[in-house]
N, C-alpha and C positions, 0 to 999 in steps of 0.2 A: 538017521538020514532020510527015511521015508516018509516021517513027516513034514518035514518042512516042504517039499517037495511035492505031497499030495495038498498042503495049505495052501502052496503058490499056486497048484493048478485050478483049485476052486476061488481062488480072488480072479483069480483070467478069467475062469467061467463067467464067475458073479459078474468083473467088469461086461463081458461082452453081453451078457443079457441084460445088461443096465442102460447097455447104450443102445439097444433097442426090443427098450420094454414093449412098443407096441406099434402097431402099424394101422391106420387108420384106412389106411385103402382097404386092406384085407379084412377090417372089421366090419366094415361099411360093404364091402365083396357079399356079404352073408345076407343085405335086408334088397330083393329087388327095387322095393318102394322109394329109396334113396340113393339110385344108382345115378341118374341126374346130376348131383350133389356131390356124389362121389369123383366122378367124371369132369367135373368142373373143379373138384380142388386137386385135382392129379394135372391138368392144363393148367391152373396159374401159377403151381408153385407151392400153393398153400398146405397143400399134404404131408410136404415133407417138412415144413416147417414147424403142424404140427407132431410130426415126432419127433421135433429135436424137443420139445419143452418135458418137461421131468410132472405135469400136473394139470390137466386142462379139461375143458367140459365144451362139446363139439354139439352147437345148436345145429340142427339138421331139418329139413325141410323136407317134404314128399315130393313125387318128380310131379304132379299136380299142382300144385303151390309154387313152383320154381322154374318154371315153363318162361316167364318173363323173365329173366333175369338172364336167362341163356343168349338171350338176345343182343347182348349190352357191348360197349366194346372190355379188352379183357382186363385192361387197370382198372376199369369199374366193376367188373365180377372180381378181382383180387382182392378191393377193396371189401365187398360186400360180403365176400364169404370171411375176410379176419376180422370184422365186426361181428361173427355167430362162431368164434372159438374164446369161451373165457380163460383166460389164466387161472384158472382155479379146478378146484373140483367140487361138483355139487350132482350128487345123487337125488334120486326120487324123496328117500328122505330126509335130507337137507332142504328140498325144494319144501315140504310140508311144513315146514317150520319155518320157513320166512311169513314175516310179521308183514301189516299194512303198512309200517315203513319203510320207505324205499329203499332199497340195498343199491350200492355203485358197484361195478364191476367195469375190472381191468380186461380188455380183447387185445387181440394180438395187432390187431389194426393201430392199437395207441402204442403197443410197442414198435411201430415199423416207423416212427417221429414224423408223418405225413399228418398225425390225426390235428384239427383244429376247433376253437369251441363246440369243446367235450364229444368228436364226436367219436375219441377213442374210447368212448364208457357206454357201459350199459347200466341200466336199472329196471332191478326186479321188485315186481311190488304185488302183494296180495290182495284182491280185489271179489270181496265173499269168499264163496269155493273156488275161483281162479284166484291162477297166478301168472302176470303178464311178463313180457320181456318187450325193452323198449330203447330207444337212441337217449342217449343222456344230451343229444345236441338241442337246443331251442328249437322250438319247431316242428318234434318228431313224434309222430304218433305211436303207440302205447299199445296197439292193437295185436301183439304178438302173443299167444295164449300157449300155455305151455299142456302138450298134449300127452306124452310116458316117456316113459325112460323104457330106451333102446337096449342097450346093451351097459355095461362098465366094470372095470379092471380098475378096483377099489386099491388104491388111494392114487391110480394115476390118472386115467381116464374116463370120461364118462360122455353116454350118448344120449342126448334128448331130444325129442321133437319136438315142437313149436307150429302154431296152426298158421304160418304164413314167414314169409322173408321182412326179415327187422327192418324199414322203411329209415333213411337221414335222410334227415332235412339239409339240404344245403343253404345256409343261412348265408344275408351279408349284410353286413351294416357298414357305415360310413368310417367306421375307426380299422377296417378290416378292410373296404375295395381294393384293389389296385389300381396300380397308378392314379390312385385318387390325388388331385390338384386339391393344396389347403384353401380356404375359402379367403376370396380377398378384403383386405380393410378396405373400408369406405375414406376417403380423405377427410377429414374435418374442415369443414370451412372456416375461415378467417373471421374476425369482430365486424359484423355485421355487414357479412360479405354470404351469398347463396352462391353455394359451390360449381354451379353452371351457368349465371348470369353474367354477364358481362358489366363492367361500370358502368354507369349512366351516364348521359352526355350532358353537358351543361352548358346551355344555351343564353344568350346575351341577355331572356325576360327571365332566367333563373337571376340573373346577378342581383346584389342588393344597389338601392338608389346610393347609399353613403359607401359602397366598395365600389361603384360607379367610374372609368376614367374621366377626370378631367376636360379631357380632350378629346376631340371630336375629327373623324376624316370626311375626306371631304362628303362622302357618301352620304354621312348622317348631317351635314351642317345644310340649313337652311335653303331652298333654287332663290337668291336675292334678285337676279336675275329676271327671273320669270314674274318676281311680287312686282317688280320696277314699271316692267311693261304691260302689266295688267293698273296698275296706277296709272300711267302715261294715256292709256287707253282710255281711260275713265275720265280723263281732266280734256282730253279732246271731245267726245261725246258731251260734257256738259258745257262747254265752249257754244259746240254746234248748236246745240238744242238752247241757249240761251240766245245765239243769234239769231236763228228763226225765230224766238217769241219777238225780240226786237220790232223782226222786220213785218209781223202781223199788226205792231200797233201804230208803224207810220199811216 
């Protein structure tokens, strides 16, 4: 009977040290240098989030280095501290052994479904004797250098420093703005019509002589009139002047 009894009480044990394998405040309690850091992920939240995960690597920054970042409002320090907690674990010697090819890495930033081009990922890459840590977002500078390893509680946690705060890019492009309006079609114009011109007017010297009407108003038809009494006028004046030469030759 006494065994099964002292088996239960060690599975309770085990559970209850399993569900809190470790504490990241208290780990981070131990380095002054990183109290900053500490302090800011006890205020967003982030702390206790990382000790619910079963397996994580906590990039950490000097209170030097992280001075700006304090500043910020606090969904952007929430943000920026679960982009430096990997889901994974990697020690000093794991870090020595990544190759010049880029390694991707999962942060808890992409698991919180906010993250958008790639900026839940990180990527570690070997560059000579360094090894950088960098935004997998477009845009993001590379310039994070990975300084020792802190402390770690092999195979669950692990603590490294990093010579600065992992910088994202906030990218946008036109398939991603909001409320971005789709661009508008142009109208096509008609057969041998320009889309803003107006008809053209056509005038009685466009018409042809053979589409010509027949007919005439009065406006256009001839002053007969006026030719009459300009005639009439003309046959008086040579009357006159015929009579005068007459009457010089009596």
């Amino acid at each position: 009977m006494s065994s099964p009894i002292v088996a239960l009480f060690l599975t309770f044990f085990l559970l209850l040290s399993a569900a809190d394998a470790f504490n990241i405040t208290k780990i981070l309690g131990s380095f002054s240098d990183y109290s900053t850091f500490n302090d800011l992920l006890t205020q967003t939240g982030v702390a206790s989030e990382i000790n619910d995960k079963k397996s994580v690597t906590v990039l950490v920054v000097s209170n030097s280095q992280i001075s700006g970042l304090s500043s910020q409002p606090k969904d952007t320090i929430k943000k920026m501290l679960s982009i430096h907690v990997v889901l994974d674990y990697y020690d000093k010697a794991k870090v020595d052994k990544v190759p010049s090819k880029p390694l991707t890495l999962t942060t808890l930033y992409q698991q919180s479904g906010k993250a958008q081009n790639q900026q839940g990922f990180l990527t570690m890459t070997r560059v000579g004797k360094q090894v950088s840590f960098g935004s997998a977002a477009p845009g993001s500078s590379h310039d994070s250098i990975f300084v020792k390893q802190v402390t770690t509680q092999p195979y669950d946690i692990s603590v490294l420093e990093i010579s600065n705060v992992i910088n994202v890019a906030i990218t946008s492009s036109p398939s991603y703005a909001p409320n971005a309006s789709p661009p508008r079609k142009a109208l096509a114009p008609g057969p041998n019509k320009s889309p803003l011109a107006s008809p053209p007017k056509t005038t009685r010297s466009d018409i042809p002589a053979a589409d010509a009407p027949s007919t005439t108003t009065d406006s256009d038809a001839p002053d007969n009139t006026s030719a009459a009494s300009i005639a009439s006028a003309s046959a008086i004046l040579f009357i006159f002047a015929s009579a005068c030469f007459m009457l010089t030759m009596i």
